[in-house]
C-alpha positions, -999 to 999 in steps of 0.1 A, spaced: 285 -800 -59 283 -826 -87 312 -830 -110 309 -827 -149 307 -867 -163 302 -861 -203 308 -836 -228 298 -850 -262 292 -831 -294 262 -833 -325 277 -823 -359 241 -808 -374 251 -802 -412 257 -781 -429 276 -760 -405 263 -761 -369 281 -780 -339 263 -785 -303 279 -796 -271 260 -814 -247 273 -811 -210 262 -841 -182 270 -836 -145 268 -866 -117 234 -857 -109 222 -861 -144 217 -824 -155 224 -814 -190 236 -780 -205 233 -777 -242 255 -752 -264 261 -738 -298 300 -743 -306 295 -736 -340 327 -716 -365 314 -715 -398 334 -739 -418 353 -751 -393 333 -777 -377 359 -803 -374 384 -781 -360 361 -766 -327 358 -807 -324 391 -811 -326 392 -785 -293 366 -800 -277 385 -832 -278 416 -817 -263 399 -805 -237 373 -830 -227 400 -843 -204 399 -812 -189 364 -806 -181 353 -840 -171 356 -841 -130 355 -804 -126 330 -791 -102 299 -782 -130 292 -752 -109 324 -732 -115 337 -752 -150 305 -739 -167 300 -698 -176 259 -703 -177 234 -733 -164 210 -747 -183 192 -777 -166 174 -800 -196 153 -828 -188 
């Protein structure tokens, strides 16, 4: 099972947040993390729990795959 190795986030303004997910194997989930007008505080809890995420199996850290090449 490969481990997730990079969460990183895209601020699109005006209002819209996506989080990209990377595992060991190189496969990438993409996400909406939006709260309208609260962009800088979902990054703020992406942040805190980046730590949290990165090493976790992807398999069973993740709710839905979504493989992007």
């Amino acid at each position: 099972m490969a481990k997730i190795k990079t969460v990183e986030y895209f601020r699109l303004p005006p209002r819209w947040l996506f989080v990209k997910i990377v595992d060991d194997d190189g496969n990438a989930g993409w996400g909406e993390a939006s709260l309208e007008g609260h962009t800088q505080a979902v990054e703020g809890c992406l942040d805190a729990y980046r730590s949290r995420l990165i090493g976790m199996e992807a398999e069973y850290a993740l709710a839905r795959k979504n493989n992007v090449d």
